[in-house]
N, C-alpha and C positions, 0 to 999 in steps of 0.2 A: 504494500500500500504506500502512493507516494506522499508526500507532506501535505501538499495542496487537497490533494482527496479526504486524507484525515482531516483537514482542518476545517470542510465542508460540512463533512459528514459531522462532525463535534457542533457545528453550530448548529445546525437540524436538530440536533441530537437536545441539545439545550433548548432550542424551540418549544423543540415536541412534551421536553418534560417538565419546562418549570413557566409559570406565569409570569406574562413581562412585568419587570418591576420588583417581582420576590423577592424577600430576602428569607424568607425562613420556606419551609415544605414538609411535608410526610414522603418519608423514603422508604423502602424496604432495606435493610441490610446490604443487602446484596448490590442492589440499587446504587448505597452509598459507596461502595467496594470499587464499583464500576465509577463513577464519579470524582472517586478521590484520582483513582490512575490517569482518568482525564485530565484533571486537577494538577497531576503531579506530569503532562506531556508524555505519558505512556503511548507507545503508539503500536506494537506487539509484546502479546506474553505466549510464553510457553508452557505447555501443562497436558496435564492426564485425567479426564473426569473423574467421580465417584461420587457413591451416594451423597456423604455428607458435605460436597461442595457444591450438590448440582445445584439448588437456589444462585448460586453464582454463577454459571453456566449458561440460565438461564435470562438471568438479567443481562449478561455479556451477549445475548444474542440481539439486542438493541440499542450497542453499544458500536463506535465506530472501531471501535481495538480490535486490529485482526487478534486471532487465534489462531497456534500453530503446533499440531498436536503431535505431538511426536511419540517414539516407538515405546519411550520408556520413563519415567522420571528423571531418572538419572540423564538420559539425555535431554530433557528439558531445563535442569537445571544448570547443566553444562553449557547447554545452547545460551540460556538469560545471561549467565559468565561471558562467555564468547561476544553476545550481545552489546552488552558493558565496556567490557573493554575495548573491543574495536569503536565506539562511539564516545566514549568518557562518560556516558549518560546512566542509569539505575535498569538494570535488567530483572525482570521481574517473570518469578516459576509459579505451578499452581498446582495443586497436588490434593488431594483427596486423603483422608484421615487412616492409621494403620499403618497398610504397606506403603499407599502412595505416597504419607508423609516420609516414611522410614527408606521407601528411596531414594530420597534427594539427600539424606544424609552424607555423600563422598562429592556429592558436587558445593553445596555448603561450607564443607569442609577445603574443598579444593578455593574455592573465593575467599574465605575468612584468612588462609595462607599465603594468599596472594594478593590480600587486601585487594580486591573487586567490590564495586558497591553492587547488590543482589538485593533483592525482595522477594521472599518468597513466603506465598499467600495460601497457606491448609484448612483445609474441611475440619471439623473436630463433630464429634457425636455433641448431642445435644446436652444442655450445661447441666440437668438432672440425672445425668447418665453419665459422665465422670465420673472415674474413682469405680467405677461396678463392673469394670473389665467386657462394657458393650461391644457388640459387633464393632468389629476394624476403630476399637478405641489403643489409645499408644499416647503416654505422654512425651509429646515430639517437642516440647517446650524443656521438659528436663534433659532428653534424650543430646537435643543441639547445644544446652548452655554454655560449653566448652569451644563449639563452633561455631558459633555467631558473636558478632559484637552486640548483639541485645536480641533477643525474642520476647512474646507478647501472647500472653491468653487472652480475649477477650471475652469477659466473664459478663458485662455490662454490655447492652446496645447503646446507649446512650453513649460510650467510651469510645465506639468504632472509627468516626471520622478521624479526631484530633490522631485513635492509634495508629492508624494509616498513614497520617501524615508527619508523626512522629518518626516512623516506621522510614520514609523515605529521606527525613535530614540526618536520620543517624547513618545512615549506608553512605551516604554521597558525602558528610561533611568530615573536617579530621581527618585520620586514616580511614579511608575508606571500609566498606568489609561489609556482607550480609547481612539481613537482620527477618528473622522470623515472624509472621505476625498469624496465628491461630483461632480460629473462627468457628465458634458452636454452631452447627446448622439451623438452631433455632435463631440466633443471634442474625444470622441472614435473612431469615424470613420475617423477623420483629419489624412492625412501622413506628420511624425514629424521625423525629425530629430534625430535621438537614439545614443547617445555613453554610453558604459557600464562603470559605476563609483559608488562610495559607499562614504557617508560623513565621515569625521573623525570622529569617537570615541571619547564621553565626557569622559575628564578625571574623576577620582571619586574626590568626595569633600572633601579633610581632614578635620578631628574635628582637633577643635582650643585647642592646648596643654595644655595651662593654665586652662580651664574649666576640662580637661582632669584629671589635677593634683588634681584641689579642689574635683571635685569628686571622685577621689580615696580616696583623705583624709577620706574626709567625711565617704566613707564606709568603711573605717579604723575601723574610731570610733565606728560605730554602734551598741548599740546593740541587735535591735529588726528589723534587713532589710529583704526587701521583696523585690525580681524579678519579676515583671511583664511583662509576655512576650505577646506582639501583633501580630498582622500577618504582620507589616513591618519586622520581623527576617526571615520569612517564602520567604516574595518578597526580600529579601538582601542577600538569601542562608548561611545566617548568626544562622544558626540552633546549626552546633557545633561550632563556636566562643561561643556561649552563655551558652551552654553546661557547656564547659570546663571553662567557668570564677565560674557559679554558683556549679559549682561541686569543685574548688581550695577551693572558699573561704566558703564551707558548708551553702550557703543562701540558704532556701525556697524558692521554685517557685509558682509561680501563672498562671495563663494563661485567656487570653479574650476566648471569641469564636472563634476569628479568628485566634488566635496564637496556636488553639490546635494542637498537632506535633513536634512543635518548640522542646521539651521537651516531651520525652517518657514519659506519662501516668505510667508504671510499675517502673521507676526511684523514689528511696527511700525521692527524696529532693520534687518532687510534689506533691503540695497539692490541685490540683483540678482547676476547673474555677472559677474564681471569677465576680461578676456582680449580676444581678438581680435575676439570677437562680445557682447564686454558690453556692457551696461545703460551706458548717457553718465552714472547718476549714479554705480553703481558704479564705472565709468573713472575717474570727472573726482575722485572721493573717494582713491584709491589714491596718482592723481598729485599731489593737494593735499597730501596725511598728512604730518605729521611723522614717526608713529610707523607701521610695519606688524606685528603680531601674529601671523605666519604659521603657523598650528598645521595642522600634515601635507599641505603642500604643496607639491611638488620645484621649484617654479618652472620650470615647462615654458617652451618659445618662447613657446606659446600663449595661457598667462599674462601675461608679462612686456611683449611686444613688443619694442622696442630697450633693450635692458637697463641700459646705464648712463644713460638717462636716467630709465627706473623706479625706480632706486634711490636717486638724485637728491636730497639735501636732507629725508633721512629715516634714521630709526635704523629696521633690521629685526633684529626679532627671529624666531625662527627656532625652531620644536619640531618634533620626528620622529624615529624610532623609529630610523633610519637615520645614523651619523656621516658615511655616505657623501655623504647629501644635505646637508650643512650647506656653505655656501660655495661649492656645486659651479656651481653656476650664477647664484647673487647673493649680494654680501658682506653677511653680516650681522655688524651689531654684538654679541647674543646669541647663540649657538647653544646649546641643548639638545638633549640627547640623550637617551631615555628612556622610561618609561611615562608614554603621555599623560596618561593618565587623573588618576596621582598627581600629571604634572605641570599636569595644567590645575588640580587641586583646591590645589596649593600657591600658587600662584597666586593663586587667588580670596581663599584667605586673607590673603596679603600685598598685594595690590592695594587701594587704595580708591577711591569713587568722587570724583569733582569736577567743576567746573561745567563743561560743552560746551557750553553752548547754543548760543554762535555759532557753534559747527563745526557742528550742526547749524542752523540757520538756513542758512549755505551750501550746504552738503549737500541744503536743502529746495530751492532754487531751481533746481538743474539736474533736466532734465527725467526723470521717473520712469520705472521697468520697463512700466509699462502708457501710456506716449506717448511711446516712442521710437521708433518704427517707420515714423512716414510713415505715407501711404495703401495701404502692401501688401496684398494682400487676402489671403495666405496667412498672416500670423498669426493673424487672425481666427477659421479652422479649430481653433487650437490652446487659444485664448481660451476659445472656447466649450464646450471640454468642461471647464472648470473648476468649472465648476456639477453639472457631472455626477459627478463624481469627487470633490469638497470633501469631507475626513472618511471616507470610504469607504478600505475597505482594498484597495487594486490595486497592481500594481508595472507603471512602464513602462521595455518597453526600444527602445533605438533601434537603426537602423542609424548611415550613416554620413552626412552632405552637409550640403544647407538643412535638411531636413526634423528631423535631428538637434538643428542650431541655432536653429527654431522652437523646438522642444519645449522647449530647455533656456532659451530665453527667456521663454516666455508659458506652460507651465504651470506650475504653482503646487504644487511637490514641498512636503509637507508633512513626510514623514521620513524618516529612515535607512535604506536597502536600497530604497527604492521607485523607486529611481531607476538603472537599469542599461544602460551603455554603455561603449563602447568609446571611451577617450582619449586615450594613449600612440600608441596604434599607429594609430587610425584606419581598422578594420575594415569595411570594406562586409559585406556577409552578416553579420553577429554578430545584428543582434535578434532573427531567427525562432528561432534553434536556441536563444537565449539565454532567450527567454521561454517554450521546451519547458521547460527546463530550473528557470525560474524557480517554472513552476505545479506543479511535482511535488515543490520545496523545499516550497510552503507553497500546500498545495490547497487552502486556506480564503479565499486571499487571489483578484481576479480579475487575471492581467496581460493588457496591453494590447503587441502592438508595433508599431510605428512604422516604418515602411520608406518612401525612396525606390523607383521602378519600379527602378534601377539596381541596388541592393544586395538586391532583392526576387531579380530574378533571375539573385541569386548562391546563396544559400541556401533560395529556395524551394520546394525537391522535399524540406525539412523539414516540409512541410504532412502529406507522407505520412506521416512519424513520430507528429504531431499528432492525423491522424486513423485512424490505425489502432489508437490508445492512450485515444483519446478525450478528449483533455488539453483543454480548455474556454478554448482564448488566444482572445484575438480581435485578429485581425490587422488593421491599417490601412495601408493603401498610397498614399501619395502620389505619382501617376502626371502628371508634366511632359513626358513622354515625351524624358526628355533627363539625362542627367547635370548637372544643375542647380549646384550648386560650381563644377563643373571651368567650366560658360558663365560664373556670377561671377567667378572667377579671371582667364577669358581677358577677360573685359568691364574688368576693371580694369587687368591686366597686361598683354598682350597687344593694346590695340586694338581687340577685338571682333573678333579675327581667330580664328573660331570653326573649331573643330576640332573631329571626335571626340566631340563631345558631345553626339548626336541620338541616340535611339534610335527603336524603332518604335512609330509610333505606335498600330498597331494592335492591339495587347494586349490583352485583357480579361480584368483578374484575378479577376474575380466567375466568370468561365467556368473560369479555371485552378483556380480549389479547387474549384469544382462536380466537376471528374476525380477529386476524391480523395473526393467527397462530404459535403464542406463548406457551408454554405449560405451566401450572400454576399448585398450591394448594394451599389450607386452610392450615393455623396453627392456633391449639387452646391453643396451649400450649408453653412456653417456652422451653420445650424439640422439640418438633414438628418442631420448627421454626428453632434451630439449627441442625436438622436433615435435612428441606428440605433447607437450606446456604448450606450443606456440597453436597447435590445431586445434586444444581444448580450450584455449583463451580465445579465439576466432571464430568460434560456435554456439557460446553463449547459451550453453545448457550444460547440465551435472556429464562430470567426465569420468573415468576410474584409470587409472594407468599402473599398473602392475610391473616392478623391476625385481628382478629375483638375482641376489649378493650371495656371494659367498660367506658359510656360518664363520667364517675365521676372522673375517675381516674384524678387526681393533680398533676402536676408539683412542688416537694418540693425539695428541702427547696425555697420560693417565698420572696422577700424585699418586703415589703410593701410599695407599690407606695410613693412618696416625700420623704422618708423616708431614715435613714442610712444603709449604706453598710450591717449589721448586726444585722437589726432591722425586723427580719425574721416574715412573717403570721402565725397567727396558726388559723389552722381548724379546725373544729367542725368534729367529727365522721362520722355525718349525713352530715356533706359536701363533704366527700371522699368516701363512700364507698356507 
């Protein structure tokens, strides 16, 4: 549905239901549910009926919000994530009481770790019938409290509108992150008293000036500083604030996995990802730094590695929206807390630039993003479609494994939102439902997703949602026929004492979308595979492209588990090839 058509349909909609001049009305529940997402510019949700949501169901049937039902919960709440983030806007799941709540529980989870703003909206059995273990009753409010930044019983009709709209400032504002809001089916069919209103707007947090000033100083002095960008620059639209600070003052950039974007990939000052599968120059620059500049980044395991040696003989400083994250996991000398934005622009102002050349000079001589890899043949795959996609507006999402960690090493994200995955949690199945979701944020743009066979079929009967909507993803599957990670994992830890990690090899995914009427091919090649991107981007309907790797192929450059930032594995011949 496009803007102009919602926004038609929304005034009809208002017409039809409220009398000129109104300020007050009798709603149903339901009714209000539908109203508040108007309210709050919802413009699709994804969900899965059942009994105790249908009053909402039904009121959504005279409502201009599409609906978009997918195969499973799980993938609906994947899909609102997906939604989210490629728009920066509140993606919003629906789920029916029992199971249908208790599936969205991994997608939930997968946003509150990756701080996404999510809403997601459950049926609950009637408020007399809590607590007496009713049909498909489930406390989904105790169940999530651990995974949500706030969830919400509504025990009161009269409570509904304000919790809705509370429901929507807490996901979007601060650190972003889901927020639950639970709904007794009687509570939806109650007639409630409705006046249209909207809460006041959190003001943003200034950073406190004094921290402001030392850490300019500091990066005054430096002279071996590193940028490390997170995916808080990415939720704080704070992309070129950050930019223009590391482009004044000539710093090295660095990036998480989740901060890839923040910082065009083809930009001369980036040196790659850094973490457990970074770039040896991004590592080897982290662990040289004097200074680290971490602006919205919680310092994951995955980051860090053995952490007091990460932190080792360097001042961190530290920004984020979060006082939670400050210290929590590496001591920083700085910490800010605040609007990024204001505070990266305070910053640039009191920063100035100075000579680095010999930090960079260093920095030139360990080996770059594009020849760190060895002979593997499977980055090559990911290489190749760089030419394809340069400049082009696409967004890609992954699953979960190597295939994840190719991508976020050799292709070349050029910006903010184009880059969607799962990091915190480490989601298998998230990219199908993710890139449903991603292409109905922003139908102008083409995504692409990126699946392991493993994580493929977790989430792949998403295809049906894809192709009965006609949503134009073009899915790529990278089929080793084997859980691929978990063999690197047992190949490094383990002895090669392989376990669990085969699958069948006899699959053919080109035949699996063909059931839903999908059109597909093989690629055997890394020319192949950028040839069928370019015919599945030219076609403008769901695509499936099937490339089948070798199970050996390694994810390099890998840190060796406990180990320092830069204390990279090496493999044996006969382990890779």
């Amino acid at each position: 549905m496009n803007g102009r058509r919602w926004m038609m349909g929304m005034r009809q909609y208002k017409r039809d239901r409220f009398a000129e001049g109104s300020e007050r009305m009798q709603l149903s529940g339901a009714e209000i549910m539908c109203r508040i997402l108007a309210e709050e510019g919802v413009t699709t949700v994804f969900g899965y009926p059942g009994g105790a949501i249908l009053p909402f169901y039904d009121a959504l049937r005279q409502s201009p919000i599409q609906h978009i039902l997918t195969a499973h919960e799980q993938g609906a709440a994947h899909a609102a994530d997906g939604f989210a983030r490629a728009s920066g806007n509140v993606g919003v799941c629906i789920a029916t009481s029992g199971p249908g709540a208790t599936n969205l529980v991994t997608g939930l989870a997968t946003a509150f770790l990756d701080s996404v703003p999510v809403v997601a909206i459950t049926g609950q059995v009637n408020r007399a019938l809590i607590g007496h273990d009713a049909f498909q009753e489930v406390d989904i409010t105790g169940i999530t409290m651990p995974i949500t930044k706030h969830n919400f019983l509504v025990k009161k009709p009269e409570n509904l509108a304000q919790t809705l709209r509370l429901a929507f400032q807490l996901a979007r504002e601060g650190r972003p992150g889901p927020v639950l809001v639970d709904v007794p089916r009687d509570v939806q069919t109650a007639l409630i008293d409705f006046e249209e209103a909207r809460l006041a707007e959190l003001q943003p947090l200034e950073p406190d000036a004094e921290r402001v000033a030392a850490a300019a100083a500091a990066i005054n002095k430096a002279q071996r500083p590193v940028m490390l960008v997170g995916g808080g620059v990415i939720n704080a639209n704070a992309e070129y604030d950050a930019m223009h600070l590391c482009e004044k003052l000539h710093i090295p950039v660095v990036s998480t996995l989740m901060g890839l974007g923040a910082i065009s990939a083809y930009r001369q000052l980036f040196l790659g990802m850094t973490g457990l599968h970074g770039h040896e120059r991004a590592n080897n620059a982290v662990k040289e730094a004097d200074l680290i500049l971490a602006v919205g980044s919680r310092f994951n395991d995955r980051v860090t590695g053995e952490r007091s040696s990460y932190s080792a003989n360097k001042l961190i400083i530290h920004l984020d929206i979060d006082p939670a994250e400050v210290d929590k996991n590496i001591d920083s000398g700085i910490g800010i807390t605040g609007d990024m934005v204001a505070t990266l622009n305070a910053l640039e102002k009191a920063a100035q630039p100075h000579d680095l050349s010999s930090w960079w000079d260093k920095i030139n001589s360990w080996p770059g993003m594009d020849d760190d890899f060895g002979n593997e043949e499977a980055p090559k795959f990911f290489k190749a479609l760089n030419p394809v996609l340069k400049d082009k507006d696409y967004i890609i999402t992954t699953d979960v494994g190597q295939h994840q960690m190719w991508a976020a090493q050799h292709l070349k994200i050029q910006f903010a939102r184009q880059w969607l995955t799962s990091g915190g949690l480490g989601t298998m199945g998230f990219g199908l439902p993710a890139a449903l979701g991603a292409q109905l944020a922003r139908p102008q743009s083409r995504v692409i997703s990126i699946s392991g066979d493993g994580g493929f079929k977790m989430t792949g009967s998403e295809l049906f949602t894809i192709a009965s909507n006609n949503v134009p993803v073009i899915a790529i599957v990278f089929n080793n026929s084997g859980l691929g990670m978990i063999r690197q994992l047992q190949t490094v830890q383990f002895a090669k004492r392989f376990t669990s990690c085969e699958l069948p090899g006899y699959v053919d995914f080109v035949k699996y979308a063909a059931a839903f009427g999908i059109e597909g091919e093989h690629a055997d090649s890394p020319e192949a595979l950028a040839q069928a991107v370019t015919k599945a981007w030219e076609c403008r309907k769901p695509y499936l492209i099937e490339v089948c790797i070798n199970p050996k192929n390694m994810v390099l450059p890998m840190v060796a588990p406990g180990l320092g930032i830069n204390d990279f594995v090496k493999f044996a011949n006969d382990e890779i090839n």
